[in-house]
DODOMAR-722005 format. One record per residue (C-alpha): residue in three letters; x, y, z. Coordinates in steps of 0.02 Angstrom, whole numbers, plus 50000, padded with zeros to 5 digits. Example, Ala and Ser with C-alpha at 12.3 -4.5 7.8 and 13.67 -1.06 7.14 Angstrom:
REM DODOMAR-722005
node rest=ALA | east=50615 | north=49775 | up=50390
node rest=SER | east=50684 | north=49947 | up=50357
END
This chain:
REM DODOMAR-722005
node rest=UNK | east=50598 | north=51109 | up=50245
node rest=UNK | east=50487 | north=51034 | up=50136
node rest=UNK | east=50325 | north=51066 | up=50091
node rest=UNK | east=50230 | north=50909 | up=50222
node rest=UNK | east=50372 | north=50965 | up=50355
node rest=UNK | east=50299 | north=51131 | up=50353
node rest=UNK | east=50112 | north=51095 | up=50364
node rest=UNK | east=50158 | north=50991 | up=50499
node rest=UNK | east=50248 | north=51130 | up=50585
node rest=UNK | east=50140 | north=51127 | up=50734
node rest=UNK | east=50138 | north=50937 | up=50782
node rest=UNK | east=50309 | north=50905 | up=50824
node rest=UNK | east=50253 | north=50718 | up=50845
node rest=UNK | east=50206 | north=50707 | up=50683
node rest=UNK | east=50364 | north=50776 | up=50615
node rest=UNK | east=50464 | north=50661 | up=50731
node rest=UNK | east=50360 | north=50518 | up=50676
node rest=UNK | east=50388 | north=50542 | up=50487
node rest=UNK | east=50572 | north=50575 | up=50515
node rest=UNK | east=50589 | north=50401 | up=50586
node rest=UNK | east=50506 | north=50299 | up=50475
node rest=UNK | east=50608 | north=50410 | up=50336
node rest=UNK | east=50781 | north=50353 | up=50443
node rest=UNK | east=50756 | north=50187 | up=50452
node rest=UNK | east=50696 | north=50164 | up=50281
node rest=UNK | east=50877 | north=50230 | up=50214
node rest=UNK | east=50946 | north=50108 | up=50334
node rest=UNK | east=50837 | north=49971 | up=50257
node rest=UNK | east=50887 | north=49990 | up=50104
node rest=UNK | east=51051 | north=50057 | up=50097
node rest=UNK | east=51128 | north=49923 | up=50230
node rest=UNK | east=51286 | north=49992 | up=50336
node rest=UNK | east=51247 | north=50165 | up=50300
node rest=UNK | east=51323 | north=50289 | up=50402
node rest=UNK | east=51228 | north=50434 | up=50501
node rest=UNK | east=51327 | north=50579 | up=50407
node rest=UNK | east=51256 | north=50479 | up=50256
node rest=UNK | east=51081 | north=50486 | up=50319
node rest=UNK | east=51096 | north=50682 | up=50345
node rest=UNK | east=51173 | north=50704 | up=50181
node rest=UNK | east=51010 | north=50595 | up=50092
node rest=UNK | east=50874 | north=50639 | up=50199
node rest=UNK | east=50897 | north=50830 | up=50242
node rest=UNK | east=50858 | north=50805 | up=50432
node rest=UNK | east=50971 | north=50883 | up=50541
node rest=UNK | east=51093 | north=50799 | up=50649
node rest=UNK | east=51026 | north=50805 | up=50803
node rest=UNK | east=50852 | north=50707 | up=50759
node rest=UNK | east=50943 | north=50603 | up=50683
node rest=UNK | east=51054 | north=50554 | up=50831
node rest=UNK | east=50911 | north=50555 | up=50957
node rest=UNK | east=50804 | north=50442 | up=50810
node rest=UNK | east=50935 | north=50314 | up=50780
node rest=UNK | east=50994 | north=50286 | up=50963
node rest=UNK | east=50812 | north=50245 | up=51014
node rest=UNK | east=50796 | north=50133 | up=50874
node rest=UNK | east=50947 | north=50055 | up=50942
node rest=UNK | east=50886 | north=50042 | up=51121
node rest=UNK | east=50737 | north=49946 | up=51061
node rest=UNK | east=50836 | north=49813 | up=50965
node rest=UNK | east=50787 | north=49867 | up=50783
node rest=UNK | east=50953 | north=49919 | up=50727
node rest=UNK | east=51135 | north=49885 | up=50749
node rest=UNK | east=51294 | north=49958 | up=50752
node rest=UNK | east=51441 | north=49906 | up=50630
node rest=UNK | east=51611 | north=49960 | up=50595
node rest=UNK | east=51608 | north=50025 | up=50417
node rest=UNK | east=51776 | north=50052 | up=50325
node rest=UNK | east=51832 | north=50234 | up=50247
node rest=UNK | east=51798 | north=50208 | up=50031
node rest=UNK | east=51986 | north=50252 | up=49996
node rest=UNK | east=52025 | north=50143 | up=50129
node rest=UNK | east=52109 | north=50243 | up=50246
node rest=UNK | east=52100 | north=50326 | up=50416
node rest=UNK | east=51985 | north=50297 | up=50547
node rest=UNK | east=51807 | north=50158 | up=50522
node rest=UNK | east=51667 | north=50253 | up=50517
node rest=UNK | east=51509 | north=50175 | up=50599
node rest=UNK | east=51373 | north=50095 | up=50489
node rest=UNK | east=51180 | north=50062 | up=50530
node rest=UNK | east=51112 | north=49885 | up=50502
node rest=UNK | east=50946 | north=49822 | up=50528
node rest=UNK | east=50975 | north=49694 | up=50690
node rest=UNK | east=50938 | north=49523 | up=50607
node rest=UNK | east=50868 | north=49447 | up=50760
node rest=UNK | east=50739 | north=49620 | up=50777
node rest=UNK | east=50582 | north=49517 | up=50750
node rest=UNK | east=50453 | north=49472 | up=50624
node rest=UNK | east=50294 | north=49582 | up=50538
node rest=UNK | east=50119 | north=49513 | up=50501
node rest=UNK | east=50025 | north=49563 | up=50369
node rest=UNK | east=49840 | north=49533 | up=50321
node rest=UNK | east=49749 | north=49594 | up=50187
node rest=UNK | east=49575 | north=49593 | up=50192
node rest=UNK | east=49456 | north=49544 | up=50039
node rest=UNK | east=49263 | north=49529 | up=50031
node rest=UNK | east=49286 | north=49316 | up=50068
node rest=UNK | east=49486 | north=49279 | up=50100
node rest=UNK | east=49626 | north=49354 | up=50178
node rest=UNK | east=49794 | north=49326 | up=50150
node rest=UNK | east=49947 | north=49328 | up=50280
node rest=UNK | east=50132 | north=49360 | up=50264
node rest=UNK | east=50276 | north=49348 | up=50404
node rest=UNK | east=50442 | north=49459 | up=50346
node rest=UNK | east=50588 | north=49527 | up=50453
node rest=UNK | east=50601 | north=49698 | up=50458
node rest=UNK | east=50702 | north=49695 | up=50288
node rest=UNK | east=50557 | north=49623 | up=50192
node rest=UNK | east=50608 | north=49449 | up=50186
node rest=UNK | east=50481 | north=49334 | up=50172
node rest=UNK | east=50477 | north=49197 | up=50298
node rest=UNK | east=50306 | north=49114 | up=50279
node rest=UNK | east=50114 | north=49144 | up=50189
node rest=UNK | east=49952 | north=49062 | up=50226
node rest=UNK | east=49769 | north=49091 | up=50149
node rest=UNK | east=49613 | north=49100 | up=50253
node rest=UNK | east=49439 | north=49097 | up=50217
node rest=UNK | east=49332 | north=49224 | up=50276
node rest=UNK | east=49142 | north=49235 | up=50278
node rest=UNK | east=49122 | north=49434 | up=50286
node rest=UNK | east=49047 | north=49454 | up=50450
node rest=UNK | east=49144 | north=49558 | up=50583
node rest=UNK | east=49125 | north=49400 | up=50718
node rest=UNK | east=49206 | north=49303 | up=50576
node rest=UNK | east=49340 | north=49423 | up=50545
node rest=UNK | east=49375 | north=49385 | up=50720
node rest=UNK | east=49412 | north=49212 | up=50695
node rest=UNK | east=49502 | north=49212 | up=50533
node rest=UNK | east=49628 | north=49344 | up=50578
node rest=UNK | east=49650 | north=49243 | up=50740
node rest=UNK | east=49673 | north=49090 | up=50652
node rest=UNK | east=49757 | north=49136 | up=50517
node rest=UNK | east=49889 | north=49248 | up=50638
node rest=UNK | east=49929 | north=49123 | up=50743
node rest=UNK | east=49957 | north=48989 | up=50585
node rest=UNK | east=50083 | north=49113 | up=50475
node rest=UNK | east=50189 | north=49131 | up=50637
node rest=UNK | east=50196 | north=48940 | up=50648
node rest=UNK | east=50238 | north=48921 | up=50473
node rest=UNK | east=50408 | north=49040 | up=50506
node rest=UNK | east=50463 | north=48902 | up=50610
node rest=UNK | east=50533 | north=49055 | up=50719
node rest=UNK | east=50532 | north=49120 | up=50893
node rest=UNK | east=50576 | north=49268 | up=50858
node rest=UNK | east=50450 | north=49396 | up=50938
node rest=UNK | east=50337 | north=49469 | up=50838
node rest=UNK | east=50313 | north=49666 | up=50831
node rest=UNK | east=50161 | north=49725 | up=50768
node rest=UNK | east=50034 | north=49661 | up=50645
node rest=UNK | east=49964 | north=49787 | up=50502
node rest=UNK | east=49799 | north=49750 | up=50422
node rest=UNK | east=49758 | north=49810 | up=50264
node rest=UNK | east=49536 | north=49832 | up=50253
node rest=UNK | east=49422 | north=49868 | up=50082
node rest=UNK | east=49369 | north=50027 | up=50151
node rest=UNK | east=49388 | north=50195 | up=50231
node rest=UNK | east=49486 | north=50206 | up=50400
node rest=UNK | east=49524 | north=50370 | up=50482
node rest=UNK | east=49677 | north=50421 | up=50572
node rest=UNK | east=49643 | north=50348 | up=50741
node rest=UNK | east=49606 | north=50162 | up=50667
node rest=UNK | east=49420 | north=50192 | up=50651
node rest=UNK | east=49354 | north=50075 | up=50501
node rest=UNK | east=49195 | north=50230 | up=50448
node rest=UNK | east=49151 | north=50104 | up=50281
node rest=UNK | east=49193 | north=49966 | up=50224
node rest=UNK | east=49048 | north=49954 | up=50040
node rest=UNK | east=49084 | north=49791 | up=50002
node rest=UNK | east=49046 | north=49705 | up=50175
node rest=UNK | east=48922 | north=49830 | up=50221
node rest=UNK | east=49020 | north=49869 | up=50376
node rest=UNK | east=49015 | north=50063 | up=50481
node rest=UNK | east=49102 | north=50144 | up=50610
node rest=UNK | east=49197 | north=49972 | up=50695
node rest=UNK | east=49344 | north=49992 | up=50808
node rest=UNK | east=49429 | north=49867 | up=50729
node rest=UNK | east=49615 | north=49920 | up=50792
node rest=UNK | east=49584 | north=49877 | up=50986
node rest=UNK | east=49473 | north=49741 | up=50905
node rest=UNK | east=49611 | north=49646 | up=50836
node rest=UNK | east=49744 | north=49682 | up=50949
node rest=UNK | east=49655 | north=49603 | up=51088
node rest=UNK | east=49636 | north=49453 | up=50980
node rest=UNK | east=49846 | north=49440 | up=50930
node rest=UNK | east=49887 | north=49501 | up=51068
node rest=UNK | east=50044 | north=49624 | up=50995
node rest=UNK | east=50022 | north=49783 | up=50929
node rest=UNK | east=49888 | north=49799 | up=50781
node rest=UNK | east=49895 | north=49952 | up=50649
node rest=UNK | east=49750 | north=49966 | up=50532
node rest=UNK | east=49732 | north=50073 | up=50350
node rest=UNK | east=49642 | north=50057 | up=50188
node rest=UNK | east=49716 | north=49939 | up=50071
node rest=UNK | east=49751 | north=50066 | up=49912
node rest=UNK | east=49867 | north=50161 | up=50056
node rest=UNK | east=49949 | north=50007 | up=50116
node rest=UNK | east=49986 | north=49953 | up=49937
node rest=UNK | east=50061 | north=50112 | up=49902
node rest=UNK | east=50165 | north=50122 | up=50066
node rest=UNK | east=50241 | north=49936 | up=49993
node rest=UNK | east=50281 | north=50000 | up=49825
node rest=UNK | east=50376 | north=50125 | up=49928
node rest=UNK | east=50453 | north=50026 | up=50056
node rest=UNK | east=50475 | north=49865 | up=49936
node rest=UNK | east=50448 | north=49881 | up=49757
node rest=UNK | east=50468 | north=49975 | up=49621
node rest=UNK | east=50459 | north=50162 | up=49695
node rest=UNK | east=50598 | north=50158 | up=49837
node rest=UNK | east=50678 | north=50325 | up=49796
node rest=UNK | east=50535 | north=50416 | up=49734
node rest=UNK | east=50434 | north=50539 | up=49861
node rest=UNK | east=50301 | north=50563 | up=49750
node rest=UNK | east=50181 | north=50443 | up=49648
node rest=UNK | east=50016 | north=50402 | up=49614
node rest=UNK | east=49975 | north=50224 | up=49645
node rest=UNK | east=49785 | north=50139 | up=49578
node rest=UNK | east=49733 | north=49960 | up=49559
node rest=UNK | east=49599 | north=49841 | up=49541
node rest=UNK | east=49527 | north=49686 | up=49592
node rest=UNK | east=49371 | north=49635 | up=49711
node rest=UNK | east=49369 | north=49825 | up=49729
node rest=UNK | east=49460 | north=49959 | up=49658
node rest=UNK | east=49576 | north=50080 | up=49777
node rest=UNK | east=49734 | north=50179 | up=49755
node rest=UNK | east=49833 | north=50304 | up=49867
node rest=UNK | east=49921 | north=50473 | up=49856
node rest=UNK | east=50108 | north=50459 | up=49888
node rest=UNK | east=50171 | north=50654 | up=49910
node rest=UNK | east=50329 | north=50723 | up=49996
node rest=UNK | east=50384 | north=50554 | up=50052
node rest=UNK | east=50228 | north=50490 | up=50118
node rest=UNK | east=50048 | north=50442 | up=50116
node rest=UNK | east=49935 | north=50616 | up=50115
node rest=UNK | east=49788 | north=50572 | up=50224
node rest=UNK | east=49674 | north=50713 | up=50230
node rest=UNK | east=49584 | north=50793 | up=50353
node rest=UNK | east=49522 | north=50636 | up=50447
node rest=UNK | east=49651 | north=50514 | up=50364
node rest=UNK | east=49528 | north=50467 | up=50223
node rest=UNK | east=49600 | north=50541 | up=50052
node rest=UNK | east=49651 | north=50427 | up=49933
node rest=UNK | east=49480 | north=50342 | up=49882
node rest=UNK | east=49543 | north=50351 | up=49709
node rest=UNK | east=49412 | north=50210 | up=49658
node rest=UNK | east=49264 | north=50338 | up=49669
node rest=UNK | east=49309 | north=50475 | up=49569
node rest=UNK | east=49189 | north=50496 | up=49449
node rest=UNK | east=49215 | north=50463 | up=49248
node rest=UNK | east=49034 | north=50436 | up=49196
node rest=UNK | east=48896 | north=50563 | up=49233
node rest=UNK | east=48721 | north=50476 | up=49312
node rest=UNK | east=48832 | north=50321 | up=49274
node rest=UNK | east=48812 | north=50160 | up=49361
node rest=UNK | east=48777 | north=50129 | up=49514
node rest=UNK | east=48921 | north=50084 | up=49643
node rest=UNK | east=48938 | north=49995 | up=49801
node rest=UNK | east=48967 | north=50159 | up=49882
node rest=UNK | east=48789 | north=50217 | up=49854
node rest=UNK | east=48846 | north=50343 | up=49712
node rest=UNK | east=48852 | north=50320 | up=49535
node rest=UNK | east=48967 | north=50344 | up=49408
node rest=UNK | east=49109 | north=50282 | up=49504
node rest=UNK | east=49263 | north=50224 | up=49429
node rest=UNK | east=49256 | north=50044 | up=49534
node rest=UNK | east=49080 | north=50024 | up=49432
node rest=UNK | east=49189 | north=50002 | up=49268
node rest=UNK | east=49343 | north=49913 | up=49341
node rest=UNK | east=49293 | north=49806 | up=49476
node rest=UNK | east=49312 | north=49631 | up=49438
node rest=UNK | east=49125 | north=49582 | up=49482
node rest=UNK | east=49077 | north=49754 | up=49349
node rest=UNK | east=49165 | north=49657 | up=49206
node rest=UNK | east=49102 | north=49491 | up=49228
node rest=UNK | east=48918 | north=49566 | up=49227
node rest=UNK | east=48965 | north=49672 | up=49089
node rest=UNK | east=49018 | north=49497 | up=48996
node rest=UNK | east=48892 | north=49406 | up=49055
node rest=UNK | east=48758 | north=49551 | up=49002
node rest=UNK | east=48827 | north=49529 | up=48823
node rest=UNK | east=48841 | north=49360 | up=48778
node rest=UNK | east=48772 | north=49260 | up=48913
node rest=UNK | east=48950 | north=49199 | up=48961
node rest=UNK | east=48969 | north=49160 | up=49147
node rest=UNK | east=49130 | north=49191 | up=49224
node rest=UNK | east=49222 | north=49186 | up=49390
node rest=UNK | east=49387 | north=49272 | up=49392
node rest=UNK | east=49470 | north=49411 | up=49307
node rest=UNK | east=49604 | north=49269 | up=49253
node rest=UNK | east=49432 | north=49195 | up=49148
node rest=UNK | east=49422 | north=49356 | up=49064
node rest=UNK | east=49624 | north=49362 | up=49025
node rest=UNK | east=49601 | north=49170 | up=48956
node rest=UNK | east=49452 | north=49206 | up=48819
node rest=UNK | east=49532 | north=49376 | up=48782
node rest=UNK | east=49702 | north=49293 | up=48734
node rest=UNK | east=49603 | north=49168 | up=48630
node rest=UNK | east=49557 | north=49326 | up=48532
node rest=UNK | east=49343 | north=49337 | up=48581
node rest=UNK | east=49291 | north=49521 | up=48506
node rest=UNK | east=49165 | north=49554 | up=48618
node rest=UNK | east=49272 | north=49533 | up=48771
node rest=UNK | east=49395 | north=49619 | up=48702
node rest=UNK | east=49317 | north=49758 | up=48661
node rest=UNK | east=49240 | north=49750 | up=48854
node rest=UNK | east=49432 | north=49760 | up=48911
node rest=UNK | east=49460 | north=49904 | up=48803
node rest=UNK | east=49323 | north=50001 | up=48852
node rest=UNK | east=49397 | north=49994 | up=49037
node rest=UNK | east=49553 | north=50038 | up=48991
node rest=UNK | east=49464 | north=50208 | up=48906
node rest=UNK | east=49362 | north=50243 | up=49068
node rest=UNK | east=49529 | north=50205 | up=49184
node rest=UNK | east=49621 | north=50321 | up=49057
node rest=UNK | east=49488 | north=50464 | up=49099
node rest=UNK | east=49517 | north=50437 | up=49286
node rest=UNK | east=49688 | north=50432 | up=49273
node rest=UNK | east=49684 | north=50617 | up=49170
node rest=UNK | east=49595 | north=50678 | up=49297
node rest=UNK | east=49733 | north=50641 | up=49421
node rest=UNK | east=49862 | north=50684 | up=49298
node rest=UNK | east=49778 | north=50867 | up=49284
node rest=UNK | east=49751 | north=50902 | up=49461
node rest=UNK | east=49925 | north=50836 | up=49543
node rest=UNK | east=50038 | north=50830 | up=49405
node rest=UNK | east=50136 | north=50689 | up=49469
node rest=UNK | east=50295 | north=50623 | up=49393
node rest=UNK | east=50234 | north=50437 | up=49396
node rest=UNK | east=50071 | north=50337 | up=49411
node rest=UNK | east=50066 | north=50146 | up=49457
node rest=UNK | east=49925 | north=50028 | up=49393
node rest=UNK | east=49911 | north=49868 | up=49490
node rest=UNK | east=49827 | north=49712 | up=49521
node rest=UNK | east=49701 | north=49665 | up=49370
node rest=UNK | east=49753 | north=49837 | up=49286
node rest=UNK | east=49934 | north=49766 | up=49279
node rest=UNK | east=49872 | north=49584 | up=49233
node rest=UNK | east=49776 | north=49639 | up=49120
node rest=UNK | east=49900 | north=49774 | up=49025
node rest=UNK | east=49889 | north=49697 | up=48856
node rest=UNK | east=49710 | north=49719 | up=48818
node rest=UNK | east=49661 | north=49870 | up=48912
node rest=UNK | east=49841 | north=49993 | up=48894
node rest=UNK | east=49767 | north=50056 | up=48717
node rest=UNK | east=49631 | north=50102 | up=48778
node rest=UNK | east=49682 | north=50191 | up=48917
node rest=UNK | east=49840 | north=50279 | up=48802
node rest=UNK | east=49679 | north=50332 | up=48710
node rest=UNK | east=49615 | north=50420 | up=48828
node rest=UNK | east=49747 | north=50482 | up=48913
node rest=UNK | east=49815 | north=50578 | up=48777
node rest=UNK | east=49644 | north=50640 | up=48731
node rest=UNK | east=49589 | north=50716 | up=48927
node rest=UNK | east=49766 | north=50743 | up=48990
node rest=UNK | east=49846 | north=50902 | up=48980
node rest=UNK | east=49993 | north=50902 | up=48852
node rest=UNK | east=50108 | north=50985 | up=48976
node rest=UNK | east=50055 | north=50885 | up=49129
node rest=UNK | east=50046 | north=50712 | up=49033
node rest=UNK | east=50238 | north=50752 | up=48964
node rest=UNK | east=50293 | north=50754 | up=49136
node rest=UNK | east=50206 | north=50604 | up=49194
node rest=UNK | east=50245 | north=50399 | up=49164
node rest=UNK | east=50135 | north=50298 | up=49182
node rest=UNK | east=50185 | north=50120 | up=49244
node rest=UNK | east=50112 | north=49941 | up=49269
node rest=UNK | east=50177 | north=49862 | up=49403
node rest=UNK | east=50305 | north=49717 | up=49397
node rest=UNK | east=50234 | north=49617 | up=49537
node rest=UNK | east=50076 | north=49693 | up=49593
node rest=UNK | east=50002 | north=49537 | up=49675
node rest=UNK | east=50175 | north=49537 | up=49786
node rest=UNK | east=50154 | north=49713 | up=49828
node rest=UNK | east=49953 | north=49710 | up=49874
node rest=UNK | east=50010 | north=49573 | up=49997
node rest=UNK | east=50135 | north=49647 | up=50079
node rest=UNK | east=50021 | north=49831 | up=50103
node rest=UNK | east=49992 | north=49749 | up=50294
node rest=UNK | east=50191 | north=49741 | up=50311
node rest=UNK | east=50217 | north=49903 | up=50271
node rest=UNK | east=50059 | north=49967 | up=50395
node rest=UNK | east=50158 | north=49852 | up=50519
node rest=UNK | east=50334 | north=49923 | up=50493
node rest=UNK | east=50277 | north=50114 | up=50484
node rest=UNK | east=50207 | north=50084 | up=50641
node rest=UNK | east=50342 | north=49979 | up=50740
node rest=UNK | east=50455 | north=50105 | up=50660
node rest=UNK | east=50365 | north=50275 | up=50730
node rest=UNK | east=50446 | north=50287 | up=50928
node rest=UNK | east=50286 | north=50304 | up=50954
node rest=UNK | east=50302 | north=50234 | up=51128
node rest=UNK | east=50129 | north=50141 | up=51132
node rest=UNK | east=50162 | north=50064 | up=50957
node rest=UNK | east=50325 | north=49983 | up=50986
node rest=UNK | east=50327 | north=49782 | up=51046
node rest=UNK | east=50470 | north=49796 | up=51193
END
């Protein structure tokens, strides 16, 4: 038993829950596996696993196929597939004035994508996920039915779909889950965006087989999410993981959260282009201005880049020190922007980091890190479709 099936020894719903989305990720990604192959991966016992895949294939999410011995004798085993025909997954991702829409089947293909402004306001969040829901599921050109829709939000949301804070938008305590399902009409799951990003890299990037990670990025705001024992660790209330406000400058700036010294105050895009603008006057837009003068070799903004890569690399010691994980993921602008801010942070890191822990730990940029911040609301979606949760499934 590991160590999140033990403290979860008392909820046997929980345990069922994680065991499910655990069993039909291996059948995700490992196509016509078998159940003894499942057992033999996972560690779950025979019986859950029975009881788990047999619902799954009473609600239509996965198939049965005759799978062939390797040595190609005896008896065809049985393999798992997931059913083509299953359905589709929306996914939305929430920023302070877009959000962004993909439609996948349930083995991550991408079927369609649309963009949709958004004015910030909860009555217009209304609108635009309405809009925008309704115009990704055109774009599939499919009727197949859709499942569930996850939506990933700038901003703390506890475990029963409460958004408590959203900084940017200056939003508190909305029940945005029943909120938007009444408005799609299917089944809506809700989380914070550095969680949902993680869950993808996990579900459709570059972490697949890993159980434990440490995932942080950057962009309009700056988020990140705990990966441990195979899945997201939530907390008491399901709010850990606000990796963007742990502190790396004493009576530092001020931060959107109402705190100061926050590591979003250095790293979010608006910080940098004030921080620019502050030193030479030079009004920019997007982070992809910043990238442009730095490659044309500007000292000031370079040095600007490399300062953030100095204050990300004393966040990221921090982490390194107190979980001692075998692999941390930058994404979104920290990715982009490797080239100008990774000596800085290598700096840093091998400064505040202890020796032992940092030996232990890679640090990564991701490959596609825009990809995988868009697809966070899939992986919300599919977690929940993919729970037997009886009130989460579309049937």
């Amino acid at each position: 038993m590991t160590f999140r099936q033990h403290s979860l020894s008392l909820d046997r719903h929980a345990i069922r829950r994680f065991h499910a989305n655990t069993i039909f990720h291996r059948i995700r990604i490992e196509p016509n596996t078998s159940q003894a192959e499942i057992i033999a991966r996972t560690g779950i016992d025979k019986s859950s696993v029975s009881s788990i895949v047999n619902n799954f294939v009473d609600l239509g999410l996965v198939e049965r196929s005759a799978k062939k011995a390797s040595n190609g004798r005896g008896r065809p085993s049985e393999g798992l597939v997931i059913a083509p025909t299953a359905g589709i997954l929306v996914g939305a991702q929430v920023e302070a004035n877009k959000i962004e829409f993909v439609a996948c089947l349930l083995n991550g293909t991408l079927l369609s994508s649309v963009e949709q402004g958004f004015d910030g306001t909860l009555a217009g969040l209304d609108s635009s996920i309405r809009d925008g829901f309704n115009a990704v599921i055109k774009a599939t050109q499919s009727s197949a039915k859709v499942l569930g829709m996850g939506v990933c939000l700038p901003g703390l949301v506890d475990n029963a779909g409460l958004l408590v804070h959203v900084p940017v938008l200056g939003w508190h305590d909305v029940e945005v889950t029943a909120r938007l399902s009444t408005i799609t009409g299917v089944p809506v799951f809700v989380g914070n965006d550095g969680n949902a990003a993680a869950m993808a890299e996990h579900t459709f990037g570059s972490c697949i087989d890993l159980n434990d990670f440490l995932f942080l990025f950057s962009g309009s705001g700056v988020g990140g999410g705990l990966f441990l024992d195979g899945a997201i660790y939530r907390g008491a209330g399901g709010l850990a993981g606000e990796l963007g406000h742990v502190k790396v400058v004493p009576q530092g700036r001020f931060c959107t959260c109402g705190s100061s010294g926050c590591l979003a105050a250095y790293l979010v895009e608006s910080a940098i282009i004030e921080e620019i603008y502050k030193l030479s006057g030079q009004q920019l837009s997007h982070f992809k201005d910043i990238l442009d003068i730095a490659e044309r070799g500007d000292p000031m903004v370079l040095n600007v880049l490399d300062h953030a890569g100095v204050v990300l690399g004393s966040a990221v010691s921090s982490l390194i020190n107190i979980f001692n994980p075998p692999l941390v993921v930058l994404s979104g602008n920290l990715s982009s922007g490797r080239k100008f801010i990774e000596n800085g942070l290598d700096r840093a890191v091998q400064r505040l980091a202890h020796p032992a822990m940092l030996s232990r730990t890679t640090i990564r940029f991701a490959e596609n890190p825009n990809d995988m911040l868009k697809m966070g609301g899939v992986a919300l979606a599919l977690d929940g479709v993919t729970s037997l949760d009886g009130m989460r499934v579309a049937v």
